[in-house]
PAFI-109942 format. One record per atom (N, C-alpha, C): y, x, z; residue in one letter. Coordinates in steps of 0.05 Angstrom, whole numbers, padded with zeros to 5 digits, always signed. Atoms other than C-alpha are relative to their C-alpha. Example, Ala and Ser with C-alpha at 12.3 -4.5 7.8 and 13.67 -1.06 7.14 Angstrom:
REM PAFI-109942
-00024+00018+00000A
-00090+00246+00156A
+00024+00018+00000A
-00024-00016-00001S
-00021+00273+00143S
+00022-00015+00014S
END
This chain:
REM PAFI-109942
-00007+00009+00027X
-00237+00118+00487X
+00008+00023-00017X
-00009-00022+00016X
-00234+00163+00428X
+00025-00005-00012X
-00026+00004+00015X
-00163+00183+00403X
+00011+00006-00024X
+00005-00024+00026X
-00176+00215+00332X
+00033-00011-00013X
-00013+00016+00014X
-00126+00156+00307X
+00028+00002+00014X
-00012+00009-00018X
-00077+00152+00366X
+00033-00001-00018X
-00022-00003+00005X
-00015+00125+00345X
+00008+00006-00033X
+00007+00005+00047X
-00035+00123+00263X
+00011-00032-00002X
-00005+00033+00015X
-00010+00062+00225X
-00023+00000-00027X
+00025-00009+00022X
-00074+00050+00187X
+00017-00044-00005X
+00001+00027+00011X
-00068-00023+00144X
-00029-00008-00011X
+00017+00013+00008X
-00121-00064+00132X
-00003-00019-00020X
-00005+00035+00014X
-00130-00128+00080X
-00035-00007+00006X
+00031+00010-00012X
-00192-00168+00093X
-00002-00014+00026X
+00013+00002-00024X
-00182-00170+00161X
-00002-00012+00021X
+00014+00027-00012X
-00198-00236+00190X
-00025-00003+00016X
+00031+00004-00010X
-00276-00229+00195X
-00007+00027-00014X
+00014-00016+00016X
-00323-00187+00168X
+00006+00026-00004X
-00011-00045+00003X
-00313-00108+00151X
+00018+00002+00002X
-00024-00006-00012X
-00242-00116+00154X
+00006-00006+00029X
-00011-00002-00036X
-00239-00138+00233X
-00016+00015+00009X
+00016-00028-00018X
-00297-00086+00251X
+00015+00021-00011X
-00022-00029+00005X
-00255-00031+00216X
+00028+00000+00017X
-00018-00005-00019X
-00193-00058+00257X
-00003+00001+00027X
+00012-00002-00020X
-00235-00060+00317X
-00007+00029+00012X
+00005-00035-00007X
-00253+00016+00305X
+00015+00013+00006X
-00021-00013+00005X
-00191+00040+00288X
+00013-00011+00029X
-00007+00006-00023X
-00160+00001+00348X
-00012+00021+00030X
+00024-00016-00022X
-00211+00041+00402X
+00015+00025-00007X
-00007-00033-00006X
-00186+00104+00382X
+00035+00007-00003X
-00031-00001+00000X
-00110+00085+00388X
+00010+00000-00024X
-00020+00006+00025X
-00086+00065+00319X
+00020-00030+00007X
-00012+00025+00001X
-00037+00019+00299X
-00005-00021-00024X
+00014+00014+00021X
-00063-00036+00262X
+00026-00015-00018X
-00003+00018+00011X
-00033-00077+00212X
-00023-00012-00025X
+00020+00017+00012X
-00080-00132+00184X
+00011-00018-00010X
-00003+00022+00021X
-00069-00170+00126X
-00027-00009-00005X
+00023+00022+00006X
-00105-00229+00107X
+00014-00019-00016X
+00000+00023+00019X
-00100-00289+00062X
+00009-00026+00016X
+00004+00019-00024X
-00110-00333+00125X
+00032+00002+00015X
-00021+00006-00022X
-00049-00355+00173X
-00019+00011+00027X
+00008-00019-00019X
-00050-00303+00227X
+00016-00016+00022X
-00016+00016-00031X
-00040-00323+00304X
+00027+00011-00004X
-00031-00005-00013X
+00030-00322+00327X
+00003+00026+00016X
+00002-00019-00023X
+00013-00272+00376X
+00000+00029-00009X
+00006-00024+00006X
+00033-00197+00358X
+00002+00024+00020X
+00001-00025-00011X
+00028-00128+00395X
+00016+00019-00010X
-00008-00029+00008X
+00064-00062+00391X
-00015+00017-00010X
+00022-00014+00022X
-00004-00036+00365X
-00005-00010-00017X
+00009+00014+00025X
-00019-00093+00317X
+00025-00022-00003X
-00020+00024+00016X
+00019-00137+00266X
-00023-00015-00021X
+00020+00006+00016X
-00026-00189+00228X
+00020-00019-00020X
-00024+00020+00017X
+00016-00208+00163X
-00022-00014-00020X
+00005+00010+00020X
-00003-00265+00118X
+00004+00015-00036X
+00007-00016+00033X
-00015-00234+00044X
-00012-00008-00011X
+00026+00004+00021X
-00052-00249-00014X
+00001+00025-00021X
-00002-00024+00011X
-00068-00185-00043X
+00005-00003-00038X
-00001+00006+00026X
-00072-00212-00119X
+00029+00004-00004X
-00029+00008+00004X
+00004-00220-00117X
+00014+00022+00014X
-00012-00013-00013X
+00051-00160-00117X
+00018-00003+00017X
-00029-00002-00013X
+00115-00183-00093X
-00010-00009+00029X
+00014+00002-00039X
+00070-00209-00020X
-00012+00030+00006X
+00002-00024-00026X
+00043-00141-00016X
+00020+00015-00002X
-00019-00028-00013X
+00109-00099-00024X
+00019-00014+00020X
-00005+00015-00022X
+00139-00148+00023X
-00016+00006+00029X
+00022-00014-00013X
+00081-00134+00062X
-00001+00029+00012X
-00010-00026-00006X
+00087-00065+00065X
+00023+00010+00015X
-00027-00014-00012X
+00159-00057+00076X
+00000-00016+00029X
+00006+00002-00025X
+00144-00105+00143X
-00017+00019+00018X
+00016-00027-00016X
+00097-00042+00164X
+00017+00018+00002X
-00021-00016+00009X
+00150+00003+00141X
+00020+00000+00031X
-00016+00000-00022X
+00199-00032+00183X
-00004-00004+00031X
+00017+00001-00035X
+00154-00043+00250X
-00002+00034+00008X
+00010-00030-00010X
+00133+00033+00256X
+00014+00014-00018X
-00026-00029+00007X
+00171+00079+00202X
-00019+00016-00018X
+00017-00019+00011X
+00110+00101+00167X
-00027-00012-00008X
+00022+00012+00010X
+00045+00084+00140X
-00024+00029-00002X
+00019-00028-00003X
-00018+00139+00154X
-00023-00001-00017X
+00032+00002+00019X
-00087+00108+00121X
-00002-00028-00011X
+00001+00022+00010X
-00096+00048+00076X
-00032-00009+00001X
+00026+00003-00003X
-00161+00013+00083X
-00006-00032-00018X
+00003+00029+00017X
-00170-00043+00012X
-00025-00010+00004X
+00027+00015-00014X
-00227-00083+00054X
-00002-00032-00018X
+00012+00025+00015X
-00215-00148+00017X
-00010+00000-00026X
+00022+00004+00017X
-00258-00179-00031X
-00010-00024-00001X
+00011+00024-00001X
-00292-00238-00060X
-00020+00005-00027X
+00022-00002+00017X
-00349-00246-00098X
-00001-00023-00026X
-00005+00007+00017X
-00374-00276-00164X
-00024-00024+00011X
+00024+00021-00011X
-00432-00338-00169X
-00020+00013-00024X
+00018-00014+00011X
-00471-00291-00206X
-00001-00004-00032X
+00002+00004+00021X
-00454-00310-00280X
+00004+00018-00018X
+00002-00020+00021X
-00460-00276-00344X
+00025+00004-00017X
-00028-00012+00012X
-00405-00244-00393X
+00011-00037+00007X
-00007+00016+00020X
-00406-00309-00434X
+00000-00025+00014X
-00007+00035-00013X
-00415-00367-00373X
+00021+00007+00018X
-00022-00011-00025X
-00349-00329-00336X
+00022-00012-00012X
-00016+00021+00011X
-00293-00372-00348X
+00028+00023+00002X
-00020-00014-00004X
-00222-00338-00354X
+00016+00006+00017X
-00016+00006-00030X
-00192-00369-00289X
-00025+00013+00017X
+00022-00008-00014X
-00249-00338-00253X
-00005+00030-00002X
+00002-00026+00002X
-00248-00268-00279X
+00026+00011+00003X
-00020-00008-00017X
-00179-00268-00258X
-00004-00010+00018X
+00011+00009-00033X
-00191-00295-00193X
-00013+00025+00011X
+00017-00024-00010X
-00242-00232-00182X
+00016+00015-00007X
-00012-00028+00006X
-00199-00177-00210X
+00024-00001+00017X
-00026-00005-00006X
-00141-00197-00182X
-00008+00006+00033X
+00001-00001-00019X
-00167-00195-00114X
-00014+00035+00014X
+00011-00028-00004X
-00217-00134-00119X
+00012+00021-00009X
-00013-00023+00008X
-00178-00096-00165X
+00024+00004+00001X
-00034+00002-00008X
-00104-00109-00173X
+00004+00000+00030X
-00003+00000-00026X
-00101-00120-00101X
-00001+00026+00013X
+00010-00036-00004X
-00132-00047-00085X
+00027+00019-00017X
-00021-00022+00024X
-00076-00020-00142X
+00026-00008+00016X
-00033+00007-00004X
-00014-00062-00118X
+00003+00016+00031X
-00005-00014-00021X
-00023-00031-00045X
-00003+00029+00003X
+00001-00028+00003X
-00043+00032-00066X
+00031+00011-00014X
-00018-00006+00011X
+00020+00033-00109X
+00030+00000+00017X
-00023+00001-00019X
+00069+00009-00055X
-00004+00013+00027X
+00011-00022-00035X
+00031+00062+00003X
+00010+00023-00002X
-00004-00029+00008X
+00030+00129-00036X
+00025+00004-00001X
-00028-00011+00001X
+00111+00129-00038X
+00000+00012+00022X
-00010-00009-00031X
+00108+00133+00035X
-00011+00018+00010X
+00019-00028-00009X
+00053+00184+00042X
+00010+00024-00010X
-00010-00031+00024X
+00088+00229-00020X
+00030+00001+00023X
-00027-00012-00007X
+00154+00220+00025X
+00001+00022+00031X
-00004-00009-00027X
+00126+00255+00094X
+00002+00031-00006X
-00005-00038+00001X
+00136+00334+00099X
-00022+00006+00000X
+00021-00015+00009X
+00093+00383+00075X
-00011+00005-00017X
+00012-00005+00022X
+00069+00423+00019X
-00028+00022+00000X
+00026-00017-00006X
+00016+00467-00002X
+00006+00028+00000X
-00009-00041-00005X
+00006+00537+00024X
-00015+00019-00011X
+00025-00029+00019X
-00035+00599-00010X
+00004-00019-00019X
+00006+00003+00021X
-00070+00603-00067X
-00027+00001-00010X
+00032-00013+00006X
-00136+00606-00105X
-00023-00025+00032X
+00019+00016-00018X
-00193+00593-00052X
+00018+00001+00027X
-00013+00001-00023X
-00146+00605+00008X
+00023-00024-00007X
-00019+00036+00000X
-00105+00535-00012X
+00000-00010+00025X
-00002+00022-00024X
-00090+00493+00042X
+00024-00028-00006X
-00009+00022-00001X
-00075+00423+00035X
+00024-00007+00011X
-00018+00012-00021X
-00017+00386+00063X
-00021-00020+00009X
+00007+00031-00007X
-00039+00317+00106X
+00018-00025-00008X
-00026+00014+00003X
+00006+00264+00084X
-00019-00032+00001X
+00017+00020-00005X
-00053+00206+00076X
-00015-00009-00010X
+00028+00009-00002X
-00115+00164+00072X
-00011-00028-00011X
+00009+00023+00012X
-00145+00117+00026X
-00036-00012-00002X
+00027+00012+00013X
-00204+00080+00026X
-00008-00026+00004X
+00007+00025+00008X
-00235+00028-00007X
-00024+00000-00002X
+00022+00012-00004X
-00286-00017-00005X
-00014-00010-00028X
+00007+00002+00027X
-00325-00013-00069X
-00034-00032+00006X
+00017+00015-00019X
-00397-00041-00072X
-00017+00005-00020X
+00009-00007+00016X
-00458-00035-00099X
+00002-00007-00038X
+00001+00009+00022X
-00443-00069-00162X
+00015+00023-00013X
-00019-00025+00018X
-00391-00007-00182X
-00025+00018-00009X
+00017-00025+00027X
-00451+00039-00207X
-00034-00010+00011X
+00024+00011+00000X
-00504-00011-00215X
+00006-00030-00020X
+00003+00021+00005X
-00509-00064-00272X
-00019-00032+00003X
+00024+00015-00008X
-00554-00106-00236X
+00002-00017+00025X
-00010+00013-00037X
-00529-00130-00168X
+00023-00021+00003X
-00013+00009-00002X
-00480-00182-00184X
+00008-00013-00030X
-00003+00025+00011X
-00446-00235-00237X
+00020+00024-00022X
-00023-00018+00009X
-00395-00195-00289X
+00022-00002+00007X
-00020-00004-00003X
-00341-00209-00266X
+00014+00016+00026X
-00004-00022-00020X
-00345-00176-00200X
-00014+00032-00009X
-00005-00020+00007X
-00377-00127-00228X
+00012+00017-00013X
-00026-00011+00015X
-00330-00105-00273X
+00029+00007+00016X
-00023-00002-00019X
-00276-00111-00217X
-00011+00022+00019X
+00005-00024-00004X
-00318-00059-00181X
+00000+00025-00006X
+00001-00023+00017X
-00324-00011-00232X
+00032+00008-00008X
-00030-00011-00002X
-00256-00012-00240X
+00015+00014+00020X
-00001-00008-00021X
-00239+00001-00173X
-00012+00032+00005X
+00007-00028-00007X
-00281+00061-00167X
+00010+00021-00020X
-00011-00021+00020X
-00251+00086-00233X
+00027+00012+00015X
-00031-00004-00009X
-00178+00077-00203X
-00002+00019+00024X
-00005-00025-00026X
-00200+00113-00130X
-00012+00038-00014X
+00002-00029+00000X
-00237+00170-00169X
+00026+00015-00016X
-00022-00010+00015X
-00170+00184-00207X
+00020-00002+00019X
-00030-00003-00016X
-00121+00167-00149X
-00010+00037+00015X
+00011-00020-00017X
-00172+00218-00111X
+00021+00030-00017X
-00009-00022+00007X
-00151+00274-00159X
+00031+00005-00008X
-00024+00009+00010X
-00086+00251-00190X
+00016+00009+00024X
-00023+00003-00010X
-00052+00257-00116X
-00011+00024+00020X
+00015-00019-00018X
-00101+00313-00080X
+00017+00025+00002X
-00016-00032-00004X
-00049+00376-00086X
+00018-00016+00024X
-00018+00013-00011X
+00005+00321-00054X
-00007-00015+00030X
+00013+00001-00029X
-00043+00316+00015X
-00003-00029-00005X
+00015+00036-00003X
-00068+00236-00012X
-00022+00003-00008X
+00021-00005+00017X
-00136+00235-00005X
-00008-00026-00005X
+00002+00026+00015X
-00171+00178-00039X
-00034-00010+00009X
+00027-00002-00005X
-00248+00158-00013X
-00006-00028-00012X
+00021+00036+00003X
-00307+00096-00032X
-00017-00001+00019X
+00024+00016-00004X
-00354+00059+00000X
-00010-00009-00015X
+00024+00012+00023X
-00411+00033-00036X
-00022-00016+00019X
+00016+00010-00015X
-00439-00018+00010X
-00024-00018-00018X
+00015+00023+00009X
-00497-00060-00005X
-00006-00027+00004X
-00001+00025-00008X
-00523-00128+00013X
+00008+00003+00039X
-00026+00004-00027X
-00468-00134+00081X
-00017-00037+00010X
+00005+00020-00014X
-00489-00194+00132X
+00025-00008+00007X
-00026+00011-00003X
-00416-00225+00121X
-00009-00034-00016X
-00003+00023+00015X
-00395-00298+00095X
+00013+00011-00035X
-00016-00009+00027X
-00370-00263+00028X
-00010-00025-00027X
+00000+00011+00022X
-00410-00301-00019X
+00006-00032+00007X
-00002+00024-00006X
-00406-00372+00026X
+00039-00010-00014X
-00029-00001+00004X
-00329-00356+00020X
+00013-00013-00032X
-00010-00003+00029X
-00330-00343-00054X
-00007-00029-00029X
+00012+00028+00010X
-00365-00416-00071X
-00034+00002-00006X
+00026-00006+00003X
-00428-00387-00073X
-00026-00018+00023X
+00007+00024-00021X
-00451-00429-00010X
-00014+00026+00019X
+00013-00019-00015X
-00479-00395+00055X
-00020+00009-00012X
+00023-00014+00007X
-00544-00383+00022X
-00006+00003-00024X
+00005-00003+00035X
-00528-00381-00048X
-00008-00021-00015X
+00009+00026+00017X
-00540-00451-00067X
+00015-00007-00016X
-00010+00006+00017X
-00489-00454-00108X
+00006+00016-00026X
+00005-00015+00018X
-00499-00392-00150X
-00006-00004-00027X
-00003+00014+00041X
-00501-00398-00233X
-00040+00007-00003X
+00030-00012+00004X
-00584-00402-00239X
-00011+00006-00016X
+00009-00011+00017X
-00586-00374-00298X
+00009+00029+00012X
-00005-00026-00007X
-00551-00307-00275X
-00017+00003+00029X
+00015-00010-00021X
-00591-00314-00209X
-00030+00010-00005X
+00024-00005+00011X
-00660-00321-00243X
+00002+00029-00010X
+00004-00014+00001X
-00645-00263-00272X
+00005+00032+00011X
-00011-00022-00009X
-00622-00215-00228X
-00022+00000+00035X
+00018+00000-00014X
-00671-00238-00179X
-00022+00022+00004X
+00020-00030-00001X
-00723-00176-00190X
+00009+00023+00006X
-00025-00019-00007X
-00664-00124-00187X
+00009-00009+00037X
-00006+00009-00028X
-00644-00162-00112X
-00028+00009+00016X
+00030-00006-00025X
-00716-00159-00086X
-00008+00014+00010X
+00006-00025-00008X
-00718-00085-00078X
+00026+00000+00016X
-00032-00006-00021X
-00646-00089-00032X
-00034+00010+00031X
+00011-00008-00022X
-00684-00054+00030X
+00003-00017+00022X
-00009+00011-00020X
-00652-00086+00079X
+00036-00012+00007X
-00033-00001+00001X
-00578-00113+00096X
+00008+00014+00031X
-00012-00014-00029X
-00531-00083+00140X
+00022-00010+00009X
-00013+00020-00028X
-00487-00105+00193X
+00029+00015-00015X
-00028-00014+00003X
-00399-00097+00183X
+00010+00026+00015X
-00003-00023-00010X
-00401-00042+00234X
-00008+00017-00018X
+00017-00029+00015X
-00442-00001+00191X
+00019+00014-00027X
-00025+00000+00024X
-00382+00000+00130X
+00013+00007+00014X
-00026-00013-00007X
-00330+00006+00182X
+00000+00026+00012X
+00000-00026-00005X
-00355+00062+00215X
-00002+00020-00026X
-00005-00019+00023X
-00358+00097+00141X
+00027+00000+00000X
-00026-00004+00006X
-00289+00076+00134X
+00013+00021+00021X
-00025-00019-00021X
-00257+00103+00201X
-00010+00028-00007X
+00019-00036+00016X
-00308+00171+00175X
+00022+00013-00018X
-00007-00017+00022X
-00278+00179+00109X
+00032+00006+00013X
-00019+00001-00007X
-00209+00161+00139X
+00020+00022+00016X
-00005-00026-00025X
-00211+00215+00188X
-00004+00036-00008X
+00015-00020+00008X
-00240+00271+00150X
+00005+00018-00014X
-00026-00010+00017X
-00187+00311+00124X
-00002+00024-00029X
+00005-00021+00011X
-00229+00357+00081X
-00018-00021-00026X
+00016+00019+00029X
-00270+00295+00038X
+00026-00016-00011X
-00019+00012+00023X
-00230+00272-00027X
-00017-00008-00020X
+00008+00003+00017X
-00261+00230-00076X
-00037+00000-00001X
+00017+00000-00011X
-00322+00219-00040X
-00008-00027+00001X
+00010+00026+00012X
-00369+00157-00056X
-00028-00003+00029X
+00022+00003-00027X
-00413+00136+00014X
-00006-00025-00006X
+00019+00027+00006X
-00474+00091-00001X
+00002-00011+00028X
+00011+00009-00022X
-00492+00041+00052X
-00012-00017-00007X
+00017+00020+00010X
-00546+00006+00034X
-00028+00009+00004X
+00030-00008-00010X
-00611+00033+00061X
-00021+00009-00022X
+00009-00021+00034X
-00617+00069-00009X
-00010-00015-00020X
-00011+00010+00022X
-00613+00012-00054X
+00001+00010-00020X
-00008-00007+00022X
-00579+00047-00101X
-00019+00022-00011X
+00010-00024+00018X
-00634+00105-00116X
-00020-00016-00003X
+00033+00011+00004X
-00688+00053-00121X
-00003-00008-00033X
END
């Protein structure tokens, strides 16, 4: 068993099914300590390596609650991993209703901000500054962000507005946490997955196969979809994540997964 992690308090949200339980699956293998948030009522059953707290990421006062239960289980917090997400039914500016485009932001984006906001205290509070100068710099380590973007963040074509707009935001906020906290050893990373073989859109009312999608925004986004290469499995995201997570020298770093999708 690899130990890259051993004894890390990495947090998850998401992580029920889908990219969030293969990322705590990864991270677990190489000796982290998980805590997994989810939305869902978590078993009763916890470990000295894992804690699975109920959360709804939309809502700050559950995740600094949230947090400070990680806080107070282990004493520290090492890599953040904003895996949840929900999708849109593919609608346009003007058929997106208001309860609905909060519904998506609050989950993709606020959610990603309120835990990023209640993490980085704990990363800015561990020891260590920076040494030299010029090109001989050297970082502190203090910790590890990454989120789960998607293709819709730098592609108007792959999704409904309202998630995409909650993507694009998202990747604005990690490429600014990326630099904003990079002297202070937080680095900040993306994913940019593509079409994922998860329940995301069944979840999101979209129906397992999209039968409930808006068919005006599907009709047209249909020609843009048809070139997706191929989909890819939740391993294939989480192993980017535990990557960037681990990788003490990438900051601000955007990893496609999508079987090149995005240059088509």
């Amino acid at each position: 068993m690899a130990t890259t992690f051993k004894d890390k308090v990495v947090i998850i949200t998401g992580a029920s099914n889908g990219v969030g339980a293969a990322t705590a699956a990864l991270f677990a293998e190489q000796g982290a300590k998980i805590a997994a948030f989810d939305i869902r009522d978590p078993p009763a059953a916890t470990s000295d390596s894992k804690i699975e707290i109920k959360c709804d990421v939309s809502k700050e006062d559950e995740v600094n609650t949230a947090v400070k239960q990680v806080v107070d289980k282990w004493g520290t917090i090492d890599v953040l991993c904003n895996v949840a997400g929900i999708a849109d039914q593919f609608q346009r500016l003007t058929d997106t209703t208001n309860d609905a485009l909060n519904t998506i932001m609050g989950v993709n984006f606020f959610g990603p901000f309120y835990l990023m906001k209640a993490v980085i205290p704990h990363f800015l509070a561990k020891p260590g500054e920076v040494q030299g100068e010029g090109y001989m710099t050297q970082l502190p380590k203090k910790g590890a962000i990454v989120n789960v973007c998607s293709v819709a963040a730098v592609r108007g074509a792959a999704a409904g507005a309202a998630y995409t707009s909650s993507k694009h935001a998202l990747l604005g906020l990690s490429r600014n946490t990326a630099w904003m906290y990079h002297r202070d050893g937080v680095r900040c990373n993306v994913v940019v997955p593509g079409g994922i073989l998860t329940n995301i859109m069944g979840n999101s009312g979209g129906g397992a196969r999209g039968e409930h999608l808006d068919p005006v925004g599907r009709a047209i986004l249909q020609g843009p979809q048809s070139v997706i290469p191929a989909v890819t499995m939740p391993a294939d995201t989480a192993n980017a994540i535990v990557f960037l997570a681990g990788a003490d020298s990438v900051n601000g770093a955007e990893v496609s997964i999508d079987h090149g999708w995005t240059v088509a």
